[in-house]
Rosetta silent file (secondary structure, phi, psi, omega in degrees, C-alpha in Angstrom):
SEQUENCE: XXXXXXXXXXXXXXXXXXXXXXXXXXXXXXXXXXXXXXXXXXXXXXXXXXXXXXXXXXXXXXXXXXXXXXXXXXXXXXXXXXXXXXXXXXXXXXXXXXXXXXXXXXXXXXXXXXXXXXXXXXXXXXXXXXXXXXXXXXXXXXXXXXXXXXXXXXXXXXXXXXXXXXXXXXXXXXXXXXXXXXXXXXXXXXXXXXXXXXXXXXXXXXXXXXXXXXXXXXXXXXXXXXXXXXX
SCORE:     score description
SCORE:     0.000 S_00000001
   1 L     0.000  136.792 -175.754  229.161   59.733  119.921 S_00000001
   2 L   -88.946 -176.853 -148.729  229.366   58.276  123.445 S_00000001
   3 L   -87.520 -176.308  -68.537  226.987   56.811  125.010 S_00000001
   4 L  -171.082   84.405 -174.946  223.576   58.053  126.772 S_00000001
   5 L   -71.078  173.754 -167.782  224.272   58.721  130.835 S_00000001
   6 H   -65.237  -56.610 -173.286  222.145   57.453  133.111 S_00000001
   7 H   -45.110  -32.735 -176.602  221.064   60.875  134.309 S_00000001
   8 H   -57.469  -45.839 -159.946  220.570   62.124  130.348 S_00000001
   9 H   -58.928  -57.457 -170.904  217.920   58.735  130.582 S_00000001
  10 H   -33.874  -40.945 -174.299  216.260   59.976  133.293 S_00000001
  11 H   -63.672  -35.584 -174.457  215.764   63.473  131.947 S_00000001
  12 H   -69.938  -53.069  175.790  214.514   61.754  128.735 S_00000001
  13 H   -44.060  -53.436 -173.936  211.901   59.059  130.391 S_00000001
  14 H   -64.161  -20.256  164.162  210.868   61.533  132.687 S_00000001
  15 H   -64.512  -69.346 -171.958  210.027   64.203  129.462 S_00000001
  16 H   -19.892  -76.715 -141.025  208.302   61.007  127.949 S_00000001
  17 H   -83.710  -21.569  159.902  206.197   60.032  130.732 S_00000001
  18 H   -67.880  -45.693 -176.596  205.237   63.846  131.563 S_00000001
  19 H   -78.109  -23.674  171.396  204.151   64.445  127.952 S_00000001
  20 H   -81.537  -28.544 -179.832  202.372   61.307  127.721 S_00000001
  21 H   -59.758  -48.933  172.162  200.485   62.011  130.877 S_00000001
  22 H   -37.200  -61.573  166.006  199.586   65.430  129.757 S_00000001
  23 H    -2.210  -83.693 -161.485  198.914   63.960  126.782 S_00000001
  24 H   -71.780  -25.060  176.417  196.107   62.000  127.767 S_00000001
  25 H   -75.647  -27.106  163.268  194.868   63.729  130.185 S_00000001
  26 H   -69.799  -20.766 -176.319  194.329   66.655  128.008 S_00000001
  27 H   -69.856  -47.908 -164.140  192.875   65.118  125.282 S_00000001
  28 H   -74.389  -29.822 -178.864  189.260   64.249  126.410 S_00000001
  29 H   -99.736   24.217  164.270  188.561   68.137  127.601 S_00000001
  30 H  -108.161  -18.596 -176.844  190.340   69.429  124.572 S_00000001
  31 H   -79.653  -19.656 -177.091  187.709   66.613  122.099 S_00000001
  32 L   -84.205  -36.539  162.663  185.156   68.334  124.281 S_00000001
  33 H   -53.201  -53.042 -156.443  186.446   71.744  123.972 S_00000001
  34 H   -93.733    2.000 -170.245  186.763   71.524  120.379 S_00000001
  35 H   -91.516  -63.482 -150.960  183.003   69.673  119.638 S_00000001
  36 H   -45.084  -55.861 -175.916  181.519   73.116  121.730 S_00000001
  37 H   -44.758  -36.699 -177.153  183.838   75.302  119.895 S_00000001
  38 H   -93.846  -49.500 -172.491  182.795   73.912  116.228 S_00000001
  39 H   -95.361    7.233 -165.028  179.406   73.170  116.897 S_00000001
  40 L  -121.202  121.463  167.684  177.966   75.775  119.134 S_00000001
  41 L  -117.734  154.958 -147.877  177.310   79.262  119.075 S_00000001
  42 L  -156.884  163.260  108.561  176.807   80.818  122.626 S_00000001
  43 L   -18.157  103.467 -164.426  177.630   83.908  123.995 S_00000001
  44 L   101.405  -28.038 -175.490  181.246   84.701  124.962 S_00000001
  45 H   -24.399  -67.265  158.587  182.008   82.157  122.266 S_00000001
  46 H   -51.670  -31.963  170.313  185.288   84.123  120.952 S_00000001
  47 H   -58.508  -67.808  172.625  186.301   84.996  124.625 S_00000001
  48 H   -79.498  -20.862  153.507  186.944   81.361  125.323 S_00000001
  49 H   -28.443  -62.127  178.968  188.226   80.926  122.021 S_00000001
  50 H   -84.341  -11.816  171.223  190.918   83.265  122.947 S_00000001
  51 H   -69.180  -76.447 -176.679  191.432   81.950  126.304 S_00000001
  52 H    -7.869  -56.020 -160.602  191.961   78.164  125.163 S_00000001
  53 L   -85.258   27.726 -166.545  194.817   79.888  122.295 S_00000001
  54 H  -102.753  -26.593  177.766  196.423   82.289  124.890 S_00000001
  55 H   -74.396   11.207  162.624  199.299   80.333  126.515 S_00000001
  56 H  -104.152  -37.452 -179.389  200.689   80.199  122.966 S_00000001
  57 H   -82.577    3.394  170.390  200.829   84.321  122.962 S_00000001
  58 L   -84.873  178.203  176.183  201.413   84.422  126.577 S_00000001
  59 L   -97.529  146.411  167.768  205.642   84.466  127.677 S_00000001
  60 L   -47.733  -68.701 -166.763  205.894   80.544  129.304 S_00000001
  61 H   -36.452  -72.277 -152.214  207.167   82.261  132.299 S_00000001
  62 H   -59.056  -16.353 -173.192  203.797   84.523  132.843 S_00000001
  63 H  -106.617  -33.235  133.871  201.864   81.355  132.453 S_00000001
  64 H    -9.286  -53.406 -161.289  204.249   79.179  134.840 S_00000001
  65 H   -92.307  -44.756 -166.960  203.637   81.610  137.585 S_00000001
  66 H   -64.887  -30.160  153.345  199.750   81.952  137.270 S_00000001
  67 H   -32.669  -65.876 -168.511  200.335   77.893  138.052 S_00000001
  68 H   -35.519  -78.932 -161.086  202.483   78.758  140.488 S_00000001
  69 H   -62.040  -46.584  159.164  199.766   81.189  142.220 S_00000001
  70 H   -61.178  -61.958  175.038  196.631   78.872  141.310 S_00000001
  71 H   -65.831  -32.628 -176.131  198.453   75.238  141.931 S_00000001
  72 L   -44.997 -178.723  152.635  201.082   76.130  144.608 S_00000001
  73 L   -54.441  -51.416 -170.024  200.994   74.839  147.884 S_00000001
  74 L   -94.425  -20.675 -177.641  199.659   78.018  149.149 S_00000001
  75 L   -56.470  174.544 -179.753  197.249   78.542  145.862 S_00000001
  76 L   -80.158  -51.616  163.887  193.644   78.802  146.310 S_00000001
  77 L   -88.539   14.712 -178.930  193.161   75.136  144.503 S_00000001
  78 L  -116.136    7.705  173.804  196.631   73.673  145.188 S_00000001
  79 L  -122.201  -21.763  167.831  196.273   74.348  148.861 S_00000001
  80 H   -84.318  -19.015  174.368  192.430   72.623  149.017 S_00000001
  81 H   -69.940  -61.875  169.449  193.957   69.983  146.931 S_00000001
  82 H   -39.172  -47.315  168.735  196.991   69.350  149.171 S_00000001
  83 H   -73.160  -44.274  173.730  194.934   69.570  152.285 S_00000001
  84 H   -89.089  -33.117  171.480  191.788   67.219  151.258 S_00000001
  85 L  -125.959   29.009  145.236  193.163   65.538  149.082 S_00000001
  86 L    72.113    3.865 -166.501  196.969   65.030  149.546 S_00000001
  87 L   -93.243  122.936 -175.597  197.447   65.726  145.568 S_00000001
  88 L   -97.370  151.004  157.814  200.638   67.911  145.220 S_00000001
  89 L  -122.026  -33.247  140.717  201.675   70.031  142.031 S_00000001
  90 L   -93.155  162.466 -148.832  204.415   71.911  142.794 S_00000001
  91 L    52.575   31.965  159.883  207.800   71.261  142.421 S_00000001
  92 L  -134.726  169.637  178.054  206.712   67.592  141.343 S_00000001
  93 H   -44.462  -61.405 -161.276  206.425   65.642  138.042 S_00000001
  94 H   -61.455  -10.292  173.294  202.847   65.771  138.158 S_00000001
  95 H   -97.266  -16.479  165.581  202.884   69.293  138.494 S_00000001
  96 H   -40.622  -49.602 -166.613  205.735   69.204  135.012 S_00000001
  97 H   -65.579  -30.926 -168.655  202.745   67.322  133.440 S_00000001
  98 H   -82.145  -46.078  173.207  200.077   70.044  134.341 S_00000001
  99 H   -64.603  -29.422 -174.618  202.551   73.175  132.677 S_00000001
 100 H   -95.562  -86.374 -137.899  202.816   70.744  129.166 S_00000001
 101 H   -49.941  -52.104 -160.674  199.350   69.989  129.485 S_00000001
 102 H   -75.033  -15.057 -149.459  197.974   73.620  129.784 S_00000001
 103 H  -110.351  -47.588 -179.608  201.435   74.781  127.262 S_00000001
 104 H   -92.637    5.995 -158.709  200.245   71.936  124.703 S_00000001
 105 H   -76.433  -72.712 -136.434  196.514   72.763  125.149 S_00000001
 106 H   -63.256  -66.601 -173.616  196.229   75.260  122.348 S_00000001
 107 H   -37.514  -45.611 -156.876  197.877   72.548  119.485 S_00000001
 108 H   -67.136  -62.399  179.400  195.919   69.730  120.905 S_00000001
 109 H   -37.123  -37.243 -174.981  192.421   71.501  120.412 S_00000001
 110 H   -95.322  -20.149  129.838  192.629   73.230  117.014 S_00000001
 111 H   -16.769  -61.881  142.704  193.126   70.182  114.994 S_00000001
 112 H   -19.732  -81.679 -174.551  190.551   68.835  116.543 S_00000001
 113 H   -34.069  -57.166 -167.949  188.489   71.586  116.430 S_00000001
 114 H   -45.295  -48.297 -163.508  189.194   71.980  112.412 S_00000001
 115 H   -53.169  -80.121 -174.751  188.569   68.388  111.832 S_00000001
 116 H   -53.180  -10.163  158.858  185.094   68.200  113.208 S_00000001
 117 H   -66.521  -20.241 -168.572  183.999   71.499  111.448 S_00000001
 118 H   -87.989  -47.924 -169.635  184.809   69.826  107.977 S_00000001
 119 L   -49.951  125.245 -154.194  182.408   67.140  108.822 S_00000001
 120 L   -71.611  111.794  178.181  178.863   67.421  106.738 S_00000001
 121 H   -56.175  -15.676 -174.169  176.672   68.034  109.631 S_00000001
 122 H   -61.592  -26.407  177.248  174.175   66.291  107.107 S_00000001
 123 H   -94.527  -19.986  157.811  175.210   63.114  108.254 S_00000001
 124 H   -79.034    8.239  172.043  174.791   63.387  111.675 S_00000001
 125 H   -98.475  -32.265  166.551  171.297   64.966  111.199 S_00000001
 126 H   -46.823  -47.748  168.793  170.703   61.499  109.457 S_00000001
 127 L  -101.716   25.117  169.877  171.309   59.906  112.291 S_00000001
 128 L  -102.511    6.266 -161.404  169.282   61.819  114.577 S_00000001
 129 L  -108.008   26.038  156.529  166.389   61.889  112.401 S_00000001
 130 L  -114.775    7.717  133.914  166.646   57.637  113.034 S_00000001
 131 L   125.286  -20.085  124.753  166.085   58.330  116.232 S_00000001
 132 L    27.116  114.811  163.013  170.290   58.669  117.437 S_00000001
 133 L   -47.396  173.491  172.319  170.925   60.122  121.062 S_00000001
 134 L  -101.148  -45.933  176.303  172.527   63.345  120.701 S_00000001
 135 H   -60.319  -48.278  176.274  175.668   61.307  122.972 S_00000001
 136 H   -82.582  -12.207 -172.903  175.564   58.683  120.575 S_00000001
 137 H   -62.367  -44.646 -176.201  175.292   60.789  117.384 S_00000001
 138 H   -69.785  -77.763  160.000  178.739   62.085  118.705 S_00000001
 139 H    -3.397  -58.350 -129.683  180.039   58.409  119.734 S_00000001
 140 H  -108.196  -46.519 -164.325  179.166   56.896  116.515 S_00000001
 141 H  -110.261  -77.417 -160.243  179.555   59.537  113.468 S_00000001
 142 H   -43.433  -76.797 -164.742  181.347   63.073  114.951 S_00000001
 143 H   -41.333  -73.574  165.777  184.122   61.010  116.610 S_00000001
 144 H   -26.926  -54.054 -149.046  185.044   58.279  113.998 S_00000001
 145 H   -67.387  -65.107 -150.178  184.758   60.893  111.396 S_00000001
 146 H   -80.395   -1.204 -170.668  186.901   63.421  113.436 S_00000001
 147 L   -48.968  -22.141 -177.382  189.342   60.452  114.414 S_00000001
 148 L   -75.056  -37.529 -174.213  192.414   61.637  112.099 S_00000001
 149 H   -87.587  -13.775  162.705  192.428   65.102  113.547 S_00000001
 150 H   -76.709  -17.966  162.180  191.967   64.098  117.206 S_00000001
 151 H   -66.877  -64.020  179.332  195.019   62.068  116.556 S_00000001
 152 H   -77.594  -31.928  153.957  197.060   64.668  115.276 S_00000001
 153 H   -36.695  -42.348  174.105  196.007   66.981  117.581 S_00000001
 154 H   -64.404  -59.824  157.761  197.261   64.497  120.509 S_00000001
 155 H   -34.550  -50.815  155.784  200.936   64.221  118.291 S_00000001
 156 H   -45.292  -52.458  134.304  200.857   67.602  118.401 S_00000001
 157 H   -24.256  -89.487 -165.734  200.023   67.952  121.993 S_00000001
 158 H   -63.610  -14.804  168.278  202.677   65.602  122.825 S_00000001
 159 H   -60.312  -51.109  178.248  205.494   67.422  120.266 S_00000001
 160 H   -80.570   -9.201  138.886  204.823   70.512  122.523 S_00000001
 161 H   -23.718  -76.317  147.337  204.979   68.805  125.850 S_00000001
 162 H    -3.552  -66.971  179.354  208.011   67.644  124.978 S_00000001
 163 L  -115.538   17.163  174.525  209.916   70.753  124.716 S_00000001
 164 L   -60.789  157.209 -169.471  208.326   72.864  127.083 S_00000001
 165 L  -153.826  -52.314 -165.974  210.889   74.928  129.436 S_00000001
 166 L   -43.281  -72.643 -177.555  209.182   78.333  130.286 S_00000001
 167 L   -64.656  -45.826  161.542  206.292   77.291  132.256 S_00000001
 168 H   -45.373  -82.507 -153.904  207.632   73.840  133.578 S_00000001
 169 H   -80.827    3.106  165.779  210.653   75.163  135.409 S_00000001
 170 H  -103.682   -8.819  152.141  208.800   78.095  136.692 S_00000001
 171 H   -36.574  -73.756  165.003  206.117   76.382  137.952 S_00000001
 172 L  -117.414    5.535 -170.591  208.175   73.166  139.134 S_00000001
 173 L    89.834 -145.318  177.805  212.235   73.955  139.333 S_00000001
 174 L  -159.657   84.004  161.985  214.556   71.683  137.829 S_00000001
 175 L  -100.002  128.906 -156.615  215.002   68.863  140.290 S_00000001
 176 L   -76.181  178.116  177.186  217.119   66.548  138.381 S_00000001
 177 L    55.420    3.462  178.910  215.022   62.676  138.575 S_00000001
 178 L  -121.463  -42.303 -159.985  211.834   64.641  139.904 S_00000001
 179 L  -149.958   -5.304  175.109  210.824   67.500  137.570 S_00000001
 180 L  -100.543  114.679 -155.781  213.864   67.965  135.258 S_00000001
 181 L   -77.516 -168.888 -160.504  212.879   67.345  131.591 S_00000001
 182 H   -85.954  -50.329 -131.699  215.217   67.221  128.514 S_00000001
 183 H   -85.236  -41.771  150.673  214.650   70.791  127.700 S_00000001
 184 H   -63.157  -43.713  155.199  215.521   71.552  131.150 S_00000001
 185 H   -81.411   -7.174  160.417  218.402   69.724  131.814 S_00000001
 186 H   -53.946  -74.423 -108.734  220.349   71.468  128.098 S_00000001
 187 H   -75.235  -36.151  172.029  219.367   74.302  130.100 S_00000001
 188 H   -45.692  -60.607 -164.923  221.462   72.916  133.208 S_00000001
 189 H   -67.312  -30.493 -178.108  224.255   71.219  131.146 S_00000001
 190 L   -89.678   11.997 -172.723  225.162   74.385  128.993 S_00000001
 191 L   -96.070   -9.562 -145.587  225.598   76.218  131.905 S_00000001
 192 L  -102.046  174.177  169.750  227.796   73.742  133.577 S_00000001
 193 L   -85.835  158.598  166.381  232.076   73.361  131.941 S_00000001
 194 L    61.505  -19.466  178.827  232.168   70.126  130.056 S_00000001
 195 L  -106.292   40.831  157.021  228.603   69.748  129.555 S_00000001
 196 H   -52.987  -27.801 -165.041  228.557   70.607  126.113 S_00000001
 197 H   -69.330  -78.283  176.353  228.721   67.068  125.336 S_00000001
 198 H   -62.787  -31.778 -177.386  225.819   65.720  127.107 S_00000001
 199 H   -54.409  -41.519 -164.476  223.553   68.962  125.747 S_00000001
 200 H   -73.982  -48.591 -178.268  224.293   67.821  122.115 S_00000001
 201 H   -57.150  -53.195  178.755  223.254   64.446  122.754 S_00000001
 202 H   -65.985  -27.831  168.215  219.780   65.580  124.416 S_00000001
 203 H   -49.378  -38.160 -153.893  219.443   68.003  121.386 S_00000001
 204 H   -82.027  -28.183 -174.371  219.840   65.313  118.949 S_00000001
 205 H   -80.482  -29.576 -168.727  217.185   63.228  120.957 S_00000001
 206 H   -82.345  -35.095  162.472  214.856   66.132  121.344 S_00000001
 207 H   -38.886  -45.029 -152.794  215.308   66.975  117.578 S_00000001
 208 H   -72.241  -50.009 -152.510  214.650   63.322  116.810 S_00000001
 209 H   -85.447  -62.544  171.140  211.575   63.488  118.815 S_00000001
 210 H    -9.302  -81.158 -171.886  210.311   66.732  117.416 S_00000001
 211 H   -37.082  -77.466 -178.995  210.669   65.382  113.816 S_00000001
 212 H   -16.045  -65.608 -167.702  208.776   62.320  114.921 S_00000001
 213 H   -65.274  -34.827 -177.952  205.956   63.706  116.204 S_00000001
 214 H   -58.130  -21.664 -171.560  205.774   66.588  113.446 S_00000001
 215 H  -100.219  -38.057 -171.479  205.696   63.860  110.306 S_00000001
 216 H   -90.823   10.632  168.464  203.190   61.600  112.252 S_00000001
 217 H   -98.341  -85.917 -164.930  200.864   64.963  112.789 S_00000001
 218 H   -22.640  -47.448 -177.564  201.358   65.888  109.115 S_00000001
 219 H   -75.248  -54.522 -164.325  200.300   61.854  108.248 S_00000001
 220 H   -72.202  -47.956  177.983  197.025   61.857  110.729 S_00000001
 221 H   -67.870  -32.571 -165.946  196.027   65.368  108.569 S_00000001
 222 H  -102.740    6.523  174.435  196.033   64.174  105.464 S_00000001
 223 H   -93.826  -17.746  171.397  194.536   61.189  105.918 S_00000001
 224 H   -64.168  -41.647 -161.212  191.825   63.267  107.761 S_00000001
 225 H   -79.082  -10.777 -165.948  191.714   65.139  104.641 S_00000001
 226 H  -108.325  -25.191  149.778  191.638   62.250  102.138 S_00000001
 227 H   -68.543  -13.764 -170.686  188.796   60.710  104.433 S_00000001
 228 H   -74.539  -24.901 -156.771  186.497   63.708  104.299 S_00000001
 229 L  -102.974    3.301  161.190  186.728   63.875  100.303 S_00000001
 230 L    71.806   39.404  165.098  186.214   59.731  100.527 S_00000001
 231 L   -85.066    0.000    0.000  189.778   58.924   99.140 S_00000001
């Protein structure tokens, strides 16, 4: 198979470094997200439940544009962003990273979420009744404890990141080297003659990646599961 053009790299580093960004940035208010969700019952409780899972039952597009209209230039926070603080989101990477972050949002949380529900609340009432912060109870027991599934939730996270298309390119375009990902540039290449070629090659990488992430979420659960039962 020949070899990897430079533009094919770009699209792939630039998927990378969007999905890792999401990544991370999504993770602490999805570990936060998913502690409320498991340990709290409130009012509304199911309501934000179903918001958090709705960009997987929304169409990509429909959630892309509510970006769009929120995020733009012209949005109500993407135009106070732009103006006070110079931070752009559309039609740039950083706004690619903000469509996989809110598009990988569901996946990251409910691992999470699961994981710290299996966790014997008995031991972290042990360590409040030695006298344990409620912030450190979480630090110290919840977290460690919940560490396999906050993992795979982030693998997860970053598997869907990855191949988002809906929401990304409606959101940000397809500028190639600024905003066009792998999933985005197939979408370019099979439209183009001759770039059958180059498509197959980004399949094989996006497959590749897929796989990856899917066996090292699958590995993070069951070691969650073989710590809770003290295997």
């Amino acid at each position: 198979m020949p070899e990897i053009s430079p533009a094919e790299w770009t699209a792939i580093l630039l998927s990378l470094r969007v999905a890792i960004i999401a990544t991370l940035v999504a993770t602490p208010f999805g570990i936060a997200l998913a502690w409320l969700l498991a340990r709290r019952d409130f009012w509304g409780k199911s309501v934000l439940d179903a918001i958090v899972h709705l960009p997987l039952v929304l169409p990509p597009v429909v959630t892309g544009y509510l970006l769009l209209l929120t995020f733009g230039r012209k949005g109500l926070v993407g135009g106070f962003l732009a103006d006070h603080l110079g931070i752009v989101f559309s039609f740039r990477w950083t706004g690619a990273a903000l469509a996989c972050g809110v598009m990988a949002f569901p996946l990251l949380v409910r691992p999470m979420r699961l994981s710290i529900e299996a966790i014997d609340r008995r031991l972290e009432q042990a360590a409040e009744t030695l006298g344990a912060a409620p912030w450190k109870v979480f630090f110290t027991v919840t977290l460690p404890l919940a560490l396999p599934g906050v993992l795979a939730g982030m693998v997860l996270g970053f598997a869907k990141a990855i191949g988002e298309f809906g929401a990304t390119i409606t959101f940000v375009s397809n500028i190639p080297g600024e905003t066009q990902t792998i999933s985005s540039a197939i979408y370019s290449l099979i439209q183009t003659p001759d770039g059958d070629a180059a498509a197959g090659r980004l399949v094989i990488v996006s497959i590749v990646l897929a796989l990856g992430a899917l066996i090292a979420a699958e590995w993070f659960a069951r070691r969650a599961t073989a710590r809770l039962h003290g295997n």
